[in-house]
C-alpha positions in Angstrom: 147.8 47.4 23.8 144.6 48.5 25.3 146.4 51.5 26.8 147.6 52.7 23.5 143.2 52.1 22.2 142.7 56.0 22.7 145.7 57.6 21.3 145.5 58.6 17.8 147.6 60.1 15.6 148.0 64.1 16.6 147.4 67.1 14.5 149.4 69.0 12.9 151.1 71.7 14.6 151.3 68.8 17.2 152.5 66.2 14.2 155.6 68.5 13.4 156.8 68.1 17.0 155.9 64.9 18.1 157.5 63.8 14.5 160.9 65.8 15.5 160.9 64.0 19.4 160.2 60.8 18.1 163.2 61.0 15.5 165.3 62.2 17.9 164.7 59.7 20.5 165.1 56.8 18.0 169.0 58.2 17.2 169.8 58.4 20.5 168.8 55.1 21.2 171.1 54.3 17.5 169.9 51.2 17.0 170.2 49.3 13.7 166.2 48.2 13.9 163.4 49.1 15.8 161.6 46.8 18.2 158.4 46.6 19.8 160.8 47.3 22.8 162.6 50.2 21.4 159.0 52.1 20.4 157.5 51.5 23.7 160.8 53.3 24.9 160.3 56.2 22.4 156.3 55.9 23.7 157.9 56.7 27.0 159.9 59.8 26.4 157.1 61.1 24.7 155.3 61.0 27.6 158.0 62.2 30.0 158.7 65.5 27.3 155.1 66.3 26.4 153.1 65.1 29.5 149.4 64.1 28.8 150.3 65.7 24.9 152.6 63.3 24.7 150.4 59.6 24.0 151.3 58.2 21.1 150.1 55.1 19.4 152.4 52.6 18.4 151.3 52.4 14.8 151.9 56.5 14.6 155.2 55.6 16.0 156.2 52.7 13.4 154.6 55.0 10.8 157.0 58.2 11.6 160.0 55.7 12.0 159.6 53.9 8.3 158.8 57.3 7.1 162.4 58.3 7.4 163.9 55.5 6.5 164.9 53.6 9.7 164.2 49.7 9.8 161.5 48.5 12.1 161.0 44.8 13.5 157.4 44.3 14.9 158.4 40.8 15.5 159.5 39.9 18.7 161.0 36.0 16.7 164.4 36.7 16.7 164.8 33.2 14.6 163.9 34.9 11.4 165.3 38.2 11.8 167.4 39.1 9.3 167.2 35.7 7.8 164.1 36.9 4.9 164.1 40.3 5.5 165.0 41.6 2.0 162.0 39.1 1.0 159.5 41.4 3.4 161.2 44.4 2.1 159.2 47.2 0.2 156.2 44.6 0.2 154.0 47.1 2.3 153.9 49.9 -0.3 150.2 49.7 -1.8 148.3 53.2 -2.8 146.4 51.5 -5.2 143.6 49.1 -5.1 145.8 47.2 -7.7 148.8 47.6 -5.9 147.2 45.8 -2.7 146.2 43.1 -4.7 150.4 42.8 -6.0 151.1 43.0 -2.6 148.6 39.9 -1.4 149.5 37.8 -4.6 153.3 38.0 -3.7 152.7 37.6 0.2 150.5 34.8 -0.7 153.4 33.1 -2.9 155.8 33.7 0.2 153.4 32.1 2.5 153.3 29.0 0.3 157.0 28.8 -0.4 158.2 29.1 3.3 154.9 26.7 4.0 156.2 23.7 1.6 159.6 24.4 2.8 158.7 23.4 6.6 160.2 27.2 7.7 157.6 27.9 10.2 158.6 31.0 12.0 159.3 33.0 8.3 155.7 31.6 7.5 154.8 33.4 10.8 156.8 36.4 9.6 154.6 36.6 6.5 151.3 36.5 8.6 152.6 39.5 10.8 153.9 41.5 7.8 150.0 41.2 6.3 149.1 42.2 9.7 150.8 45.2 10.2 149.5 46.3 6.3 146.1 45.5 7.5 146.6 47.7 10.6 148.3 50.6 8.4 145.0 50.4 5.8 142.8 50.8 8.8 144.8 53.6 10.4 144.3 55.1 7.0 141.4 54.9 6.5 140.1 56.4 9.6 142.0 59.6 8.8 139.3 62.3 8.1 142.4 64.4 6.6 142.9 61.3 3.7 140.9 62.3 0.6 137.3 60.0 0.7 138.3 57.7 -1.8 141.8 57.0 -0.5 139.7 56.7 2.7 137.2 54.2 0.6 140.0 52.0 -0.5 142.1 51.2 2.6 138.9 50.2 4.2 138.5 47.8 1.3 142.3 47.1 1.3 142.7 46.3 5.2 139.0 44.1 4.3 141.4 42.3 1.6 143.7 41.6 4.5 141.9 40.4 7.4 140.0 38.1 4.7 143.3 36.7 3.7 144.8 36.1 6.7 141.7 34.3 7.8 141.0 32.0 4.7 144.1 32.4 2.4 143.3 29.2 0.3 139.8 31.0 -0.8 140.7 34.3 -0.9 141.9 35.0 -4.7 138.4 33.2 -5.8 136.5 35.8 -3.1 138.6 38.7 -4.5 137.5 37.8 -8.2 133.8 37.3 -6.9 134.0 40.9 -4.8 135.3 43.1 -8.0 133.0 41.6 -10.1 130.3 42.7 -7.2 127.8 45.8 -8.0 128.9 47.3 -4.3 132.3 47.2 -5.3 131.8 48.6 -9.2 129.5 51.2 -7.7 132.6 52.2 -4.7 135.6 51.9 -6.6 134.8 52.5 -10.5 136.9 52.5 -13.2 139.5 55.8 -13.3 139.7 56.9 -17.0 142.8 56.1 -18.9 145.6 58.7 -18.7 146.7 59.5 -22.3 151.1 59.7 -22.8 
């Protein structure tokens, strides 16, 4: 993917268009998901419509693509496709430092379920979902239009991440350890209660 390293996400008179091209080259492909195969075609016609405009990233792609709605398949198993899906569904949605955290604790429980059950290639499909949320947290967090604290948080959120899928045994302890920590009180304090 080294050819994709310098493309970033365009601007926005740009992001209106290259939104509208990549949404139209996704239905007239009409497929019922989205692989890596289909968004490096999509990559393509960007290129061919918009010339040097026209470089994409992948994760800008997958990012337009779930945005409205359409299913996308980063893994290239076809064993477990379809088979846990609905499990993986709506597992990626975390605004919230809290919300992360959900999101961890219940990939973590899949992880250990499809682990004891000997299913090896959905095991797999849990690592690459917590992958793909690490790689949305940093592509967040890199955005200089994201508000500083949103900014703040997916950098700590796609930290979360990368610790977990490098030492998932440990990492509910670590988590404990780092929010008790005075760099993380100081970064991320308490928001005051909203009344009803």
């Amino acid at each position: 993917m080294s050819q994709h390293a310098n493309s970033h996400a365009p601007g926005d008179g740009e992001s209106r268009n290259k939104k509208k091209l990549i949404l139209e080259a996704a239905r007239a492909l009409a497929k019922p998901r989205y692989t890596p195969a289909e968004i490096e075609q999509i990559r393509r016609k960007l290129i061919a419509s918009l010339g040097a405009q026209g470089k994409t990233s992948v994760d800008y792609i997958v990012s337009v693509l779930q945005e409205a709605g359409l299913r996308v398949v980063m893994s290239t198993k076809s064993d477990t496709e379809g088979l846990y899906e609905e499990e993986f569904s709506d597992l990626l949605h975390f605004s919230t430092l809290d919300e992360a955290e959900m999101c961890l604790i219940r990939l973590d429980e899949l992880l250990r379920k499809f682990t004891t059950e000997g299913e090896r290639a959905a095991s797999e499909r849990v690592r690459e979902v917590a992958q793909l949320g690490r790689r949305r947290a940093e592509m967040i967090a890199r955005n200089h239009k994201v508000d500083a604290r949103k900014r703040a948080e997916k950098e700590e959120i796609a930290q979360w991440f990368g610790i977990w899928l490098g030492t998932p045994d440990a990492f509910f302890d670590w988590l404990e350890v780092r929010k008790q920590s005075a760099d993380f009180q100081s970064r991320f304090p308490p928001e005051p209660e909203e009344e009803a």
